[in-house]
N, C-alpha and C positions, 0 to 999 in steps of 0.2 A: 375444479380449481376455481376459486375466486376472488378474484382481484388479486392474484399471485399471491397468497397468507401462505396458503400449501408451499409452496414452493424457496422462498424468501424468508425466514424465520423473524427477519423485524418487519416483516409486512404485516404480523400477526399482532404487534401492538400498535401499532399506527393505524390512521384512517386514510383509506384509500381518497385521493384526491383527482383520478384520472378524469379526463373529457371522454365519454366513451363514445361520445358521437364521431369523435376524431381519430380516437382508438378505433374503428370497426374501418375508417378509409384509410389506413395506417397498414392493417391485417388485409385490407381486397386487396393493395398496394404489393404485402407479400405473396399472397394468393394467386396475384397477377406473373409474379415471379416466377415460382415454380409448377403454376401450371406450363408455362411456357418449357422451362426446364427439365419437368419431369413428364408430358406428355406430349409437347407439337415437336422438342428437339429429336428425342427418340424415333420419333416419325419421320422426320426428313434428311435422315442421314443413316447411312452404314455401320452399325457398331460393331467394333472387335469382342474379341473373347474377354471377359474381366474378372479377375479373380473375387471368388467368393467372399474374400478377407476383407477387398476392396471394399466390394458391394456394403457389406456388414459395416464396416466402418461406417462409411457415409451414412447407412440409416441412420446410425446409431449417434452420429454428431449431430445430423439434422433434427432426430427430435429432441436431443437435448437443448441446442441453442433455441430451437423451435420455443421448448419450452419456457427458457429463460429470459428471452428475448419478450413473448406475448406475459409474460408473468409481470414481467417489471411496467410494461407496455399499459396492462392491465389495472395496474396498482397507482401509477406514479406519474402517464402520459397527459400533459394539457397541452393544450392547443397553444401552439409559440406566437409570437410575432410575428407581423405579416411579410416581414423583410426576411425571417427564417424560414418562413413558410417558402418565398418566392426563391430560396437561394436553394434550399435542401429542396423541393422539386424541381431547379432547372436541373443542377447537377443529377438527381435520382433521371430525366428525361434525358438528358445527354448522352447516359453512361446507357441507359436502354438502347438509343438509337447505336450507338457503337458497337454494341455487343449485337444485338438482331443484324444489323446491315453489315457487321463486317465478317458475323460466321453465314450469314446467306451467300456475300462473294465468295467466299471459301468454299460453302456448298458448291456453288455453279461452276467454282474453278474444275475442282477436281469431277464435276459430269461431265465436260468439256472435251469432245474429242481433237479438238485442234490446238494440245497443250503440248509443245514440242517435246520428244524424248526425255533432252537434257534436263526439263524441269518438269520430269515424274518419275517417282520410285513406286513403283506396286501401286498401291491405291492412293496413296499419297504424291501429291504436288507443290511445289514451290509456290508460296501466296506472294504476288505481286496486286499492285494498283491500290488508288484509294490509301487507309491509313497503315493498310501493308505497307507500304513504301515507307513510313515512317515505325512503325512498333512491328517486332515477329509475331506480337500476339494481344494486337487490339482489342478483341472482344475479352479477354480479360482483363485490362485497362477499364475495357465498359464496365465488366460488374463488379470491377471495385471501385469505381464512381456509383454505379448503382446504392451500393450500401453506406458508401460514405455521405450519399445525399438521403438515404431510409435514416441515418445514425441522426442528420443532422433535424428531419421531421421529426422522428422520435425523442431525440435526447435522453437517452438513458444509455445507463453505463453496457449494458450488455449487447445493444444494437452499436455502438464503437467496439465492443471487445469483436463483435462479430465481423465488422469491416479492417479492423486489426486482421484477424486470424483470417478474414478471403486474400489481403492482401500474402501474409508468411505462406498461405498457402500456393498463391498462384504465379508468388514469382519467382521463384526454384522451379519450376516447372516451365515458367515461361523461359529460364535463364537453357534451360536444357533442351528445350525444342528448339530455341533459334542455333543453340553448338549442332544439333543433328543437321539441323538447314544447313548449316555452312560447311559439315560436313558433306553432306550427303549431294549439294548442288555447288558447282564449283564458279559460278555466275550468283551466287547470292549475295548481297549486301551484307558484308561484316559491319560496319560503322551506325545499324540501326538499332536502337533501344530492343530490348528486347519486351519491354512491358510498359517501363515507367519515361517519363521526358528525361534523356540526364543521366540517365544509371544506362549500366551494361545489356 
């Protein structure tokens, strides 16, 4: 692929205008991502059984946004303003630290053998302290601050479609793990966001 033409059909008559020097800290930025993601998480935690279907999907979206995202990234990315620069890397650094630090308390919660009965199901525990007290599921919060601050260094349309679709995706799922919490522990805080400031 180059400069997204393959990919992008009017990238084929236009001339590619990207900063590529800014485009390759843009790509370590995602690289920094999901190596995190796809090799140190897997490593520090317990995983269940997951269906094959699952599995398949996810490749199968990650390289396509993969693709569409570095395509346009490739084609169409300069280097912003320095005021967008500083705003899309605080929030990209914030939503990192949220997400690392608050699925590490999570990790340490549930090693934790002095986690009282009432708040542990099986492998699973009730997440208290920190921005637990406030969201059922912080660390997704983080990395849709993550992307929303990549969307805002990149500025291209497919790096928003993609902090669009983390967000559809993570908050049905955040909306349904904090009902299991409240189900499942009967000392959990009902009145906490479940992901977002403001919403359920």
């Amino acid at each position: 692929i180059t400069r997204g033409s393959h990919v992008f059909r009017e990238f084929a008559s236009s001339k590619a205008t990207s900063d590529m020097h800014y485009v390759h800290i843009l790509a370590l930025l995602w690289s920094a991502h999901y190596a995190n993601r796809a090799v140190v998480y897997p490593l520090t935690r317990a995983l269940g059984d997951t269906a094959f279907v699952t599995v398949a999907s996810a490749v199968a979206f990650n390289v396509v946004n993969g693709l569409l995202v570095g395509a346009e990234m490739a084609h169409a990315t300069k280097m912003p303003s320095l005021a967008r620069v500083v705003i899309g890397a605080s929030v990209m650094l914030a939503g990192v630290i949220i997400n690392v630090t608050s699925e590490a308390q999570l990790r340490r919660r549930r090693a934790s053998k002095a986690i009282p009965t009432k708040e542990r199901r099986g492998k699973y525990v009730m997440p208290k302290g920190g921005l637990f007290n406030y969201f059922a599921m912080p660390h997704y919060l983080g990395e849709f601050m993550e992307w929303c601050g990549f969307a805002t260094l990149a500025n291209t349309k497919a790096a928003w479609a993609f902090a669009f679709w983390t967000a559809a995706n993570l908050y049905p799922r955040a909306l349904a793990n904090k009902r299991w919490y409240v189900k499942s522990f009967p000392n959990y805080p009902r009145t906490i966001s479940s992901m977002f400031p403001g919403l359920p």
